[in-house]
N, C-alpha and C positions, 0 to 999 in steps of 0.2 A: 945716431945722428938722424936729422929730420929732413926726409926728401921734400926737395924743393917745390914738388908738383902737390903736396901735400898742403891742407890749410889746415889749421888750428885754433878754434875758438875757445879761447880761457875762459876760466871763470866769471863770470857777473861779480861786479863787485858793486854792491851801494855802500856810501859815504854817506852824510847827513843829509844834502839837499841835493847832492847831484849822483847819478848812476853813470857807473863809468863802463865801457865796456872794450876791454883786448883781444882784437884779435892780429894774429899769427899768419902772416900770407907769403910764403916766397922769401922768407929771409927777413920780410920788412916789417915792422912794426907800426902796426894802426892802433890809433888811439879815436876813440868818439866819444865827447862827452856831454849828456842832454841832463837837462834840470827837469826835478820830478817833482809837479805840485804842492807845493807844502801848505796851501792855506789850510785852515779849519774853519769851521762855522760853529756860532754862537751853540752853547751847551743850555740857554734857555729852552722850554718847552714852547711850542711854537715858534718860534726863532729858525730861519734859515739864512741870517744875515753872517757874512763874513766876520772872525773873530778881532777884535782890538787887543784886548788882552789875556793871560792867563793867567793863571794862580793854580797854588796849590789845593787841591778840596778842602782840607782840615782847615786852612788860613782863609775860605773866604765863604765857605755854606752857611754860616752861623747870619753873614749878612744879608746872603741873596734869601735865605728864608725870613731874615725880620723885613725884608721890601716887600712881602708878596708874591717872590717868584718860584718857581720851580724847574729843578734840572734834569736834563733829560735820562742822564746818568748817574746816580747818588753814589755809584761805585768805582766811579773812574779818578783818577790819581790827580788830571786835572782838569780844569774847568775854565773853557772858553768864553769869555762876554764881548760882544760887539759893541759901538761906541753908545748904542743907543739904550743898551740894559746897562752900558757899565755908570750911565748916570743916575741912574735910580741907586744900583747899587751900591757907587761910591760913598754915598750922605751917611747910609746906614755906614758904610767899611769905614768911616772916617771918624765916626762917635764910638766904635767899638774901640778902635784902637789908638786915641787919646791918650791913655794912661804910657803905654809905647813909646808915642810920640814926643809927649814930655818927659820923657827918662831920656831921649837920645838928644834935648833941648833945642826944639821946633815949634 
């Protein structure tokens, strides 16, 4: 049994965007729960603007390489663009995948 003069901090626990933290005080149960910054920033080379969107790497280097750009990471799973690269790079992403697009009739 747990003396009451006794505190006890549980585990840390993070979820997706929020870190929750339990602690154990005197019988009572405390709950605190703060949000943990999730922006990213653009995965262009020079680019430190906040991200608009993501992609997968495989589904969209093929296009930010035929616009002219370069990523900071060629090895990371995904790739962040902000609104101002994602308009270069849409035109290219958009002719790529045409033949897609007309198979799903768009």
């Amino acid at each position: 049994m747990i003396s009451p003069k006794d505190q006890y901090s549980l585990q840390r626990m993070t979820t997706n965007d929020t870190c929750v933290s339990v602690i154990l005080s005197n019988y009572s149960l405390t709950t605190e729960v703060s949000q943990v910054s999730s922006t990213k920033e653009c995965s262009i080379v020079g680019c430190r603007k906040e991200s608009k969107r993501s992609f997968a790497t495989v589904r969209i280097m093929e296009s930010i390489t035929n616009s002219g750009l370069k990523v900071k990471d060629a090895r990371a799973r995904k790739i962040y663009v902000c609104a101002d690269h994602w308009k270069t790079v849409k035109k290219a992403f958009k002719k790529e995948t045409k033949p897609e697009r007309l198979r799903w009739g768009h």
